[in-house]
C-alpha positions as CSV (number, residue, x, y, z in Angstrom):
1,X,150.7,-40.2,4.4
2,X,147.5,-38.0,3.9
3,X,144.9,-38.7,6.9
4,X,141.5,-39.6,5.3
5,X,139.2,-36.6,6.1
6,X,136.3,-37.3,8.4
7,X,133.0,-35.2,8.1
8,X,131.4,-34.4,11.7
9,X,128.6,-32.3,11.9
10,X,129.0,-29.7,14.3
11,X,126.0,-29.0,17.1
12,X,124.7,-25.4,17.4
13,X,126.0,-24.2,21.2
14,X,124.1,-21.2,22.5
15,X,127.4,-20.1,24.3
16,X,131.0,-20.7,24.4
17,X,133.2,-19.0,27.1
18,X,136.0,-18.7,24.2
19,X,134.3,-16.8,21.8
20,X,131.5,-13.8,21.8
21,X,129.0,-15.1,20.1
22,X,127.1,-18.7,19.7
23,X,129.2,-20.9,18.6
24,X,129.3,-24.7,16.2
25,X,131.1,-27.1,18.3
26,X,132.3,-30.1,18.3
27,X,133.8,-32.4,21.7
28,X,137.4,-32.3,22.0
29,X,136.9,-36.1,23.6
30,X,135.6,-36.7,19.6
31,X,137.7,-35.0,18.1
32,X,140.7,-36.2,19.8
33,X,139.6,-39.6,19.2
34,X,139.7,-39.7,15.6
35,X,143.0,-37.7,15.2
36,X,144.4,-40.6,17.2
37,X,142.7,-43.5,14.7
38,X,145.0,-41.5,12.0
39,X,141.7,-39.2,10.7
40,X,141.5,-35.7,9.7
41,X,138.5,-34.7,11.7
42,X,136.9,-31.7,10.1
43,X,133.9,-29.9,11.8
44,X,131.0,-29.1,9.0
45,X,128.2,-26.5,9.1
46,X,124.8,-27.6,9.1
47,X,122.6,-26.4,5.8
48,X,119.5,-27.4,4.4
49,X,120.8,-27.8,0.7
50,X,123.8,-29.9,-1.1
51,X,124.4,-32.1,1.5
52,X,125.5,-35.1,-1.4
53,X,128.0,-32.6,-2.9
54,X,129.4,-31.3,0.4
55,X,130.2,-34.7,1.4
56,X,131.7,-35.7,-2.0
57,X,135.0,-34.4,-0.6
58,X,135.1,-36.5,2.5
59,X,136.5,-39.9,3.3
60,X,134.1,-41.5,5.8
61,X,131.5,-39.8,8.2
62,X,130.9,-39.2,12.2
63,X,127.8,-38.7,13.3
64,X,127.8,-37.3,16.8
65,X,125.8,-37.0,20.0
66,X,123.3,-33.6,20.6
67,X,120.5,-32.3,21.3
68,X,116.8,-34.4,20.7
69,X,115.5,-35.0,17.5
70,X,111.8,-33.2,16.8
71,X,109.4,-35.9,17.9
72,X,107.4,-34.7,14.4
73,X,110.3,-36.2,12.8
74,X,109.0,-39.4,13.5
75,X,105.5,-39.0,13.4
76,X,105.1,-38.5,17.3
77,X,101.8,-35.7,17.7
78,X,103.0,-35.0,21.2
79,X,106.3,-33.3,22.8
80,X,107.5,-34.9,26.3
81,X,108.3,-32.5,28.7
82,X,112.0,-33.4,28.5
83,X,113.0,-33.1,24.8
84,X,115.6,-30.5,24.8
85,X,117.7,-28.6,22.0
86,X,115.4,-29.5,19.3
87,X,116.9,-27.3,15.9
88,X,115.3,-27.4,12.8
89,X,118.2,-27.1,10.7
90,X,120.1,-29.2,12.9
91,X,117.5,-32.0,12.2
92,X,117.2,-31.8,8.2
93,X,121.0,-31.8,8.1
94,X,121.9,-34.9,10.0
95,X,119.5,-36.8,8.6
96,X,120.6,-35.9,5.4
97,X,123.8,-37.0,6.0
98,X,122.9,-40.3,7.7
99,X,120.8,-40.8,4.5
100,X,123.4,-39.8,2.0
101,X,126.0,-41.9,3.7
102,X,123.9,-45.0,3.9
103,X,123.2,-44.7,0.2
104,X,126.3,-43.9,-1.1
105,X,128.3,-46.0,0.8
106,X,130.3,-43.5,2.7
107,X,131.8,-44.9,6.1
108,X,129.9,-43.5,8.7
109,X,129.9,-44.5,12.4
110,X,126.6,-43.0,14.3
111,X,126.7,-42.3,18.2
112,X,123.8,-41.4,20.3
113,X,122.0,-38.6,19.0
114,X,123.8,-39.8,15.4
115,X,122.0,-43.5,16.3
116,X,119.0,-42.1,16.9
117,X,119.0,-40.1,13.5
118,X,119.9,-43.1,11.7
119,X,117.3,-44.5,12.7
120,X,114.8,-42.3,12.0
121,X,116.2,-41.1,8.7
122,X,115.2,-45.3,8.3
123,X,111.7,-45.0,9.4
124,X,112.3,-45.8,12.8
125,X,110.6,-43.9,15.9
126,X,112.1,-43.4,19.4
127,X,110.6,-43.1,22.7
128,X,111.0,-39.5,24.0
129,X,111.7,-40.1,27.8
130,X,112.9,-43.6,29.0
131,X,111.2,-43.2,32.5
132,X,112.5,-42.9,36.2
133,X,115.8,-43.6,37.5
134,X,115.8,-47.6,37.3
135,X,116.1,-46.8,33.5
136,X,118.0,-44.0,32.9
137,X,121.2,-44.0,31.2
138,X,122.5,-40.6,32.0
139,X,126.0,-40.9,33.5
140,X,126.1,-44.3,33.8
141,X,129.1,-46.7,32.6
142,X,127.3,-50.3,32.3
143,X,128.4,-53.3,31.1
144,X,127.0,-54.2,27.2
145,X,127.4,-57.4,25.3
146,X,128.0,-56.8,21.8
147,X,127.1,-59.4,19.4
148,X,129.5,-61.7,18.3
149,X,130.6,-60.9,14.7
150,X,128.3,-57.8,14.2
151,X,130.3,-55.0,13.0
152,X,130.6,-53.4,16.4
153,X,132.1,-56.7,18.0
154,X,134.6,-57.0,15.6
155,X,135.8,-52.9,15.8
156,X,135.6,-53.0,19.3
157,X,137.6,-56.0,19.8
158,X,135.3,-57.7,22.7
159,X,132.3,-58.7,23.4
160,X,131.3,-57.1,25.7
161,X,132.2,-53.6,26.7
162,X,131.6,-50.8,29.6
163,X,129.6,-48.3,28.0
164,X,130.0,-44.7,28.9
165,X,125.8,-43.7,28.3
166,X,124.4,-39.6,28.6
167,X,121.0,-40.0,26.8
168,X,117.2,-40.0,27.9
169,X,115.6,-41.5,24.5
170,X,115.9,-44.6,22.7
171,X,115.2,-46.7,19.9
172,X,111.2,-47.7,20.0
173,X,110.1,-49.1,16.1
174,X,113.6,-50.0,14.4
175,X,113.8,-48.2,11.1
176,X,113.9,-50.4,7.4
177,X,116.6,-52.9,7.5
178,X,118.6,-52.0,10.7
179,X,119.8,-54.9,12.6
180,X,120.1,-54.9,16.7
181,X,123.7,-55.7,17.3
182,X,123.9,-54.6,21.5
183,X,121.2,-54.2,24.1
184,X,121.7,-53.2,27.7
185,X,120.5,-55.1,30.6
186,X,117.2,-53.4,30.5
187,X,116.3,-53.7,27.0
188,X,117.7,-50.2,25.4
189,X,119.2,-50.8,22.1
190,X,123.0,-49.8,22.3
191,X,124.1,-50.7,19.0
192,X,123.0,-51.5,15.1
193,X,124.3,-52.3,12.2
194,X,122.5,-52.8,8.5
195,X,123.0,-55.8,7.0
196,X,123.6,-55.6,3.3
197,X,124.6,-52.1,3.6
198,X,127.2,-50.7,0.6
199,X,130.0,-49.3,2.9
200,X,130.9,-49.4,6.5
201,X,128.6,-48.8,9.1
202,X,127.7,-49.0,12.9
203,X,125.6,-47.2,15.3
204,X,126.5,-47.5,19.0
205,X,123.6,-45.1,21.6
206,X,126.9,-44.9,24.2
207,X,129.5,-42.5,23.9
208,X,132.8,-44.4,22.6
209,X,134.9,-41.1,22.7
210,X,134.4,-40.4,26.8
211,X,136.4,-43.1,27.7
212,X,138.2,-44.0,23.9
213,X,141.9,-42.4,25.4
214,X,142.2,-45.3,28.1
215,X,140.2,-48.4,26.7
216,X,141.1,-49.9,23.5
217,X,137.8,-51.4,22.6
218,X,136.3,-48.0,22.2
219,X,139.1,-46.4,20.5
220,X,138.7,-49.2,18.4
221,X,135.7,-48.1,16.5
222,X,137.1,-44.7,15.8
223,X,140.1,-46.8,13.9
224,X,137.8,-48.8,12.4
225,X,136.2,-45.9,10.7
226,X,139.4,-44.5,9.6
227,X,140.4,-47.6,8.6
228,X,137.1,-48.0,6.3
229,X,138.0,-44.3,5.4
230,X,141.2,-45.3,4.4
231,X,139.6,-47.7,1.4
């Protein structure tokens, strides 16, 4: 049986100890993940141009996590001193593709930086530095109730989950039409969904693959995807 083939964008890496030169990468964790929900998981350059007919090919969409989004992508005039990684390129091209997929109805499941992208590609803005330690979610697993019913819920299997967070932004001014399906204890949004949308879609700011190969309700949004992929 063919495995539906899954677009991920790969993330620009200054160095890789493998290889002699930059590299376009990809987590094995991710990778791995959708290989097990039955995918074909196929890394895909990041371009400025003919993003619609470059995804024409593929089944459903992964948006993964990355570097920080350019604050001038959503209208911010300032830079905090901790935005990291911000690439251009990097930038056009995922929201590109979290604007394609939307529209066209291409399956796409959106984590962390991917969540944030969405929402921006949607109007939305973030908040570039969450503050001090009582609200950071770098390496932190935390408990996160999911709403019942909301497309998250239902993939995962639960509702509620331990979420596996490494990010220092987070949703500030929702983008058009997005719907918050999971918030953490402190009031970061950890998942959303858009009601009404044409094809399958959910945005979760956790990272599903770090702990997908030993708890089923995170593997479970991988298979979703596939499944939607499958369609």
């Amino acid at each position: 049986m063919t495995r539906p083939l899954i677009a991920i964008p790969a993330r620009f890496s200054a160095t890789a100890s493998v290889l002699r030169y930059a590299a376009e990468v990809n987590a094995r964790a991710l990778i791995e993940a959708v290989w097990r929900a039955g995918g074909e998981p196929a890394s895909i350059h990041p371009a400025d141009t003919g993003t619609a007919a470059r995804l024409a090919r593929f089944d459903g969409v992964l948006l993964p996590g990355g570097g920080d989004l350019a604050p001038s992508r959503y209208g911010a005039t300032g830079t905090h001193d901790s935005v990291y990684d911000v690439d251009t390129l990097q930038d056009t091209f995922d929201l590109d593709v979290a604007r394609h997929a939307l529209e066209s109805g291409l399956p796409l499941l959106a984590i962390c930086r991917g969540l944030q992208a969405v929402n921006v590609a949607l109007g939305g803005t973030l908040e570039q530095d969450m503050g001090g330690p009582q609200r950071e979610h770098r390496h932190l697993v935390h408990p996160v109730p999911l709403e019942p019913g909301s497309v998250v819920a239902r993939s995962a299997g639960v509702e509620k989950t331990d979420a596996s967070c490494y990010h220092h932004q987070r949703v500030d001014r929702l983008g058009a039409g997005l719907r918050v399906t999971a918030r953490a204890a402190d009031g970061t949004v950890e998942a959303l969904e858009l009601p009404g949308a044409v094809g399958w879609f959910t945005a979760v700011q956790w990272h599903p693959e770090d702990t997908a190969h030993e708890d089923p309700a995170q593997q479970g949004l991988f298979d979703a995807l596939v499944r939607a992929a499958a369609r």
